[in-house]
Each structure stands twice: as C-alpha cells, then as structure tokens.
N, C-alpha and C positions, 0 to 999 in steps of 0.2 A: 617797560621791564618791571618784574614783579618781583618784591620781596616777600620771603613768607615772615609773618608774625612767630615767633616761637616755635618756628619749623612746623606748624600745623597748617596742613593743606589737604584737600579735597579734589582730588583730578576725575573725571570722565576719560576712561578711556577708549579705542575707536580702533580697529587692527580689521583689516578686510585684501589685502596685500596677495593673498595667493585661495589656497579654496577653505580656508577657515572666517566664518564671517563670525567676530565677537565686540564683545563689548562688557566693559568692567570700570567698576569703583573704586579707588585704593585710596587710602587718607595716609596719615603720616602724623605722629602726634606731638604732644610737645618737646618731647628729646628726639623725636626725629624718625622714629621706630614707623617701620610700614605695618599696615591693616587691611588686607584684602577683604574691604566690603562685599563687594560680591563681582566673579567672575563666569559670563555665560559664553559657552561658544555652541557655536551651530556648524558642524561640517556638512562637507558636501561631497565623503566617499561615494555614498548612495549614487550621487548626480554624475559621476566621475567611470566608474568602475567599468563600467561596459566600453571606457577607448581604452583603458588601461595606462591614463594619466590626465591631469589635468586640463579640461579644454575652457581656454581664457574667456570665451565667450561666454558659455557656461556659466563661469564661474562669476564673472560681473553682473548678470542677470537674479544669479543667486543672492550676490549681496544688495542688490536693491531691491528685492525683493524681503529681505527678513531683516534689514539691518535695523530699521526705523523700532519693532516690536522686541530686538535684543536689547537698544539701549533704553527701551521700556521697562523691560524685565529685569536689566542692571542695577536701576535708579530705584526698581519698586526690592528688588534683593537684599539693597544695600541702604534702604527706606530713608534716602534722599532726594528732594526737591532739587532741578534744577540749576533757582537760584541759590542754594546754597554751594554749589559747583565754584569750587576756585580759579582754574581752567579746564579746558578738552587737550585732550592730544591724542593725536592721529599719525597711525601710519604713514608718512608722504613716499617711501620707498627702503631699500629695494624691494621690488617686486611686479605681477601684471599690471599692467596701466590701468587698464579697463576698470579692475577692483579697486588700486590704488582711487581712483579717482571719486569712485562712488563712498568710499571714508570719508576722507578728504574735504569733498563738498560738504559732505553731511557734517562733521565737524566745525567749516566754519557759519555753516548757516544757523549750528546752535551757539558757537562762539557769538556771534553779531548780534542773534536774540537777546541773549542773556547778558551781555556787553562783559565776557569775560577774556582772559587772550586765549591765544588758540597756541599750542606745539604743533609743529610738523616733525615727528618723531623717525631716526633710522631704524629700519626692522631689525638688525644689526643690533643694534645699542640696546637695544629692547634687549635680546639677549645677553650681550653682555652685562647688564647691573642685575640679573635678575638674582643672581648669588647674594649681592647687596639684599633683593628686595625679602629673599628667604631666610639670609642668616645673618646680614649686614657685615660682609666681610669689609676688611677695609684693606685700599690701595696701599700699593700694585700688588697686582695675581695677572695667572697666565692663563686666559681663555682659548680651550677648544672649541669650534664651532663645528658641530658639524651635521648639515642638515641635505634638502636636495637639489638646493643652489649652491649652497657653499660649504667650503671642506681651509677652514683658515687656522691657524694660532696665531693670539694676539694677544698683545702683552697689554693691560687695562688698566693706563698710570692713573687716569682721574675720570670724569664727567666730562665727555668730548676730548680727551686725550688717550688715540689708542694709536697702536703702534705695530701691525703687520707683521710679524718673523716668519710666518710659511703661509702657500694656498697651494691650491693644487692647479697642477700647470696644463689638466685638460678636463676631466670630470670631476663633478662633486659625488662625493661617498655616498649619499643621498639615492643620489641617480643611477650609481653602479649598483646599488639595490635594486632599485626598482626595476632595471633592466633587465639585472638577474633572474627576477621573481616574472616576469613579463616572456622573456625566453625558455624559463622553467613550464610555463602556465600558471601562475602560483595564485596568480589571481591579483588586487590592488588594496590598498596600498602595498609595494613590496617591499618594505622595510620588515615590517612584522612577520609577514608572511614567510620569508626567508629565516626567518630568526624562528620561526615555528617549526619550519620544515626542518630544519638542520639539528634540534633535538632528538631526529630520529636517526642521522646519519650518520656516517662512518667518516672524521675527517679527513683520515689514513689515507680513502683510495683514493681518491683527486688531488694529486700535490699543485697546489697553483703559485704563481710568482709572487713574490713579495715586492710590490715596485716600488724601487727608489732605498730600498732597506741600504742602508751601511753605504749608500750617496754622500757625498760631501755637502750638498743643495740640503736646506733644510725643509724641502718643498715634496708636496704629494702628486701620484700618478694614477691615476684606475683605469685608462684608456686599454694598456695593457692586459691587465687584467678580467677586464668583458669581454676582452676577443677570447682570451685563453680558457676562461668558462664557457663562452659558445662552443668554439675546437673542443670542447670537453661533450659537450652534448650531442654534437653532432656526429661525433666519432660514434655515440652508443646507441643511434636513435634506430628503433623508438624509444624512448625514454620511459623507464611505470614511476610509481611512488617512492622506489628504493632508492634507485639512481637519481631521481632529484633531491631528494635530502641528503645524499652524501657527497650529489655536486654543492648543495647549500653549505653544508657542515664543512668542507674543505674550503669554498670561496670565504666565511666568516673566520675558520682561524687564518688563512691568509690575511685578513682587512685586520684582524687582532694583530698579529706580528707586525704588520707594517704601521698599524698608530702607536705600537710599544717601541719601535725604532728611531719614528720620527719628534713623537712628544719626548720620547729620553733627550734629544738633543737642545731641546727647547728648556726641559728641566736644569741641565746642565748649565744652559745660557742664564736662566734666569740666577743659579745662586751666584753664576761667577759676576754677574753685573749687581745682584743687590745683596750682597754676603751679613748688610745688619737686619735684613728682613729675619724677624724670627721665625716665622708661622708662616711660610711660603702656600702657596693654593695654586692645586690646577683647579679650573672650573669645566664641566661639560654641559653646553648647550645645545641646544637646536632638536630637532625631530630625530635624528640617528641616537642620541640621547640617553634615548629611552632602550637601546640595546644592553642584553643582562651581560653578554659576553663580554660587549665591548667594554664595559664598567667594570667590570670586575677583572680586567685584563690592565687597566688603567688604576685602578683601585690599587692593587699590587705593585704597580710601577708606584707612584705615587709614595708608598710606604716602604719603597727600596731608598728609595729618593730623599725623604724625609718633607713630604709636602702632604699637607692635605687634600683630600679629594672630595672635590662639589659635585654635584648634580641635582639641580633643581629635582622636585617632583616632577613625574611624569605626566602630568597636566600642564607644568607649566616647562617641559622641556618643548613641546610643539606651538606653535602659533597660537597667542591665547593676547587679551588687550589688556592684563592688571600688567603685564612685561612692561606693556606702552606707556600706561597710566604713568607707570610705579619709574620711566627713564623721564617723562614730565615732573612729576615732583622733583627729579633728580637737580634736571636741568632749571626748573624756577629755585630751589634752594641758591644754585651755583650764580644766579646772575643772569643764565644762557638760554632767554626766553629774545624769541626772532621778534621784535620790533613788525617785519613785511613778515610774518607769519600768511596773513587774509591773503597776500599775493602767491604765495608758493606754488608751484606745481607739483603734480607723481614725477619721480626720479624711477624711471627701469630699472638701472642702475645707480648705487650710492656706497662708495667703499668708505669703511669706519674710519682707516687711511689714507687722506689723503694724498701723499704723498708718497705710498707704495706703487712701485714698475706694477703699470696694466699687464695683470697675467689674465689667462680665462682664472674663474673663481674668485675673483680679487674683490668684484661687484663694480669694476670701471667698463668702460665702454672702450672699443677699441679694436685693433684687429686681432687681438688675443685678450680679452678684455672678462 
C-alpha cells in the first residue's frame, strides 16, 4: 500500500472498457489539486456505425490495436518518463470483457516493468470523483449517472463509499437513445443524434409517457417508453425528416420531465438526511451528459432546490482515462490501493454498491442484474 508524500502523485491512466480506447496523465500537487497532464482518447464511432452499435469484437481488436501508441502520446503530452509514474490504473470493469482485458493487461505488464503498483479502477467510480477531479467538490453530493449501460443516483459519502438510492429497473437512458435514433434512422451514436434532430421538432405533437413520474419507487423505467416511440412511428410510416424530429423533440421532453420527477426526490432525500450540508451538489455524469436539454432541465431543478449543479465538461462526461487516472490518485491518497491488484481480473459487471438489490442497471449480475 502506497502513501503519497505531500499528496503529490503521478498516475498513468488506462480506460478501454467499452469503444473509447484512451489513455492519460493526471498528477495531483502538494495541496492535493488535480492536473490533467494530458488526456488522449481514440473512438471507434467510425469502426461502429454501420451495425448501429457497438460490436465487442470489434471493439477489443481496436483497442489492441492503438492502445500501446496512446499511452505513447499520453506520456509524450504530458512530457513524462515512465519511471517517474507513481502508479497505473486501469479500468478492470464495468464493462466488455474482451476491451476490459486488453487495459488491464496492458497495465500490469507496465506496473511490473517499472515495479510500481497497479489500480484496478471501477468505470463507475471514474465517474463518480470526476466533479472532484474538475472542481474538487467535497463529500457527500448526489450523483447522476447517466450513460448507455447505466441510468443510477448515488449518493457519493467518500472514496469507495457510495450508496445506491435509484437505477433503472429495465433500460438504461443511454440505450433508449440510441434505440430511438436507430428506429428513427438517425444514424449512430444516438444520443446526439436525437438531441440534433429534435431542434427541429415539434414537442407538442407526440405526447409520450413519462414513466414512473409521481411513483412512490425512486427508481427509473424506459422499457415503456421505446415501445410507445416505436407505436409512434409506425402509426405514421413512412416517416420523412418532419415526423422524426418531432418524434425526437417529444421522446427528449418526455426523458426531461421524468429525470425532473425522479432526481426532485432524490434532492428532497438528500437535504432531509444531511440538513448541515451547506452547499449541497447534484453531479451529472456519463455519456448522456452531455445532453443541453437535459442540463438545463436539471440546472433549473437544481436552483429550485437550492443545490448546485455539476457537469463535467463534455470531454470528460464520455469515457475518457484522466477519470481513471484522477479515481487512482483518489484511492492511493485514501489508503485503498489492492495489495493482489497483478491478480485481478475484467468484472462485466461491478456495482459502486455493493450492497444494493440486483436490479437490471445496478451493474450486478443476476437474473435482473
């Protein structure tokens, strides 16, 4: 286990988990403040686009492929040697195995060289500090996550203490995008795409459900809501350019009213449990993120509420490794460096709680997992 000297550390970071293969430098100085040396990522829409989503195979081919000359270009960005690397830390999950593994290795095979320890970092947790890593909020704050595996709020007491209060009990937000933009034709990724298209549309003429709004469950649904966008299209098909942007602009203020519904409760929870917190904070991470609507439909809640509102940059709201680097320095400050790190394996699945009921979305395995 590693202590750091005067909180000055030097991490390698290493994220190849799903079709972003990156790699980045983050230091930390002597009062503790992060420094994004340098952060490179390499996607693989290009490599993707034509199934209209991610093909695992693909995507692990990709990352052994380019990973080796990113954390070349990290090292040379961030104009660090090697040995001066404190530790690495790697992605070990959630997320493809196939990618997971090609990090992972690659990680400890520079760990061993350079005889420094290795993190096995949760893709998760990555998100979650990364509000630490841009503004250095300080614990607790209440994390939205919402990307296109996972749709969570989590309440973020410390470094490896987080605490579960919603997921979604069949799709991730993430996913209902993309499926939307996939049934629209909208093209891939379909998170943006939708979010482009529906600047043109009419929200008015598509009323769609709001699932789970004004539920007693503090928990989310979209399952619902993809059929009723499909029934929506199909009632009108053929479909031209009009009719899909005003299916898009109705399915996004739908997705806005129902995370104004569900994070209001989450809000509510958190002042009645920590009422001496002055400066309460929602945080929004993950790939969905980077939504303008959604932020600013949050942004407003947020300021009804009397909380702050986060949101990483939009570089660092998608899969990026100064997240991983910057959850490594977290965890070597705290003590929380794995001893059998060189043993670990990729986790498919890895929930931030563990002790949260295996729902789907939760990141447990399971038959609702």
């Amino acid at each position: 286990m590693m202590a750091a000297k005067n909180n000055q550390l030097l991490v390698l970071g290493i994220e190849s988990s799903c079709d972003e293969t990156a790699a980045a430098v983050v230091s930390s100085d002597a009062s503790g403040k992060a420094i994004i040396r340098s952060n490179v990522v390499l996607s693989q829409i290009a490599d993707h686009a034509a199934f209209g989503g991610v093909v695992p195979e693909i995507a692990a081919r990709a990352h052994v492929e380019a990973l080796d000359g990113l954390i070349e270009a990290a090292l040379t960005d961030a104009n660090v040697k090697l040995d001066q690397i404190d530790a690495v830390a790697a992605t070990s999950g959630p997320g493809l195995v196939g990618g997971l593994i090609v990090g992972l290795m690659t990680a400890k095979a520079i760990a061993a060289v350079i005889g420094k320890p290795l993190l096995g970092i949760n893709h998760l947790e990555g998100h979650a500090l990364t509000a630490r890593l841009t503004d250095d909020l300080a614990f607790p704050y209440l994390l939205l996550l919402v990307s296109g595996g996972h749709t969570q709020i989590v309440l973020v007491k410390g470094v490896g203490a987080y605490e579960r209060w919603a997921t979604t009990i069949d799709d991730a937000l993430g996913e209902a995008f993309d499926k939307t933009a996939k049934l629209l034709a909208l093209g891939y990724p379909g998170g943006p795409m939708v979010e482009e298209a529906a600047k043109a549309g009419d929200p008015a003429r598509f009323v769609f459900p709001r699932p789970m709004k004004g539920d007693k469950s503090p928990n989310f649904s979209f399952s619902g809501l993809k059929t009723a966008v499909r029934q929506a299209a199909n009632s009108i098909a053929p479909i031209d350019d009009q009719d899909a942007a005003d299916i898009c602009a109705g399915f996004q203020l739908a997705i806005a009213d129902t995370l104004r519904d569900r994070v209001k409760r989450a809000l509510e929870r958190f002042k009645e449990r920590f009422p001496d917190v002055a400066e309460p904070a929602l945080v929004v991470a993950g790939g969905v993120a980077a939504n303008q609507q959604l932020r600013e439909t949050l942004r407003a809640l947020c300021k009804k509420y009397g909380f702050s509102f986060l949101a990483p940059p939009l570089k660092l709201c998608t899969d990026n490794a100064a997240m991983i680097a910057w959850a490594g320095i977290e965890r070597l400050r705290e003590g929380l460096a794995d001893e059998n790190a060189m043993t670990t394996a990729p986790r498919s699945r890895w929930p931030l709680d563990e002790d949260a009921q295996a729902l789907i979305g939760s990141g447990r395995r399971g038959a609702k997992a």
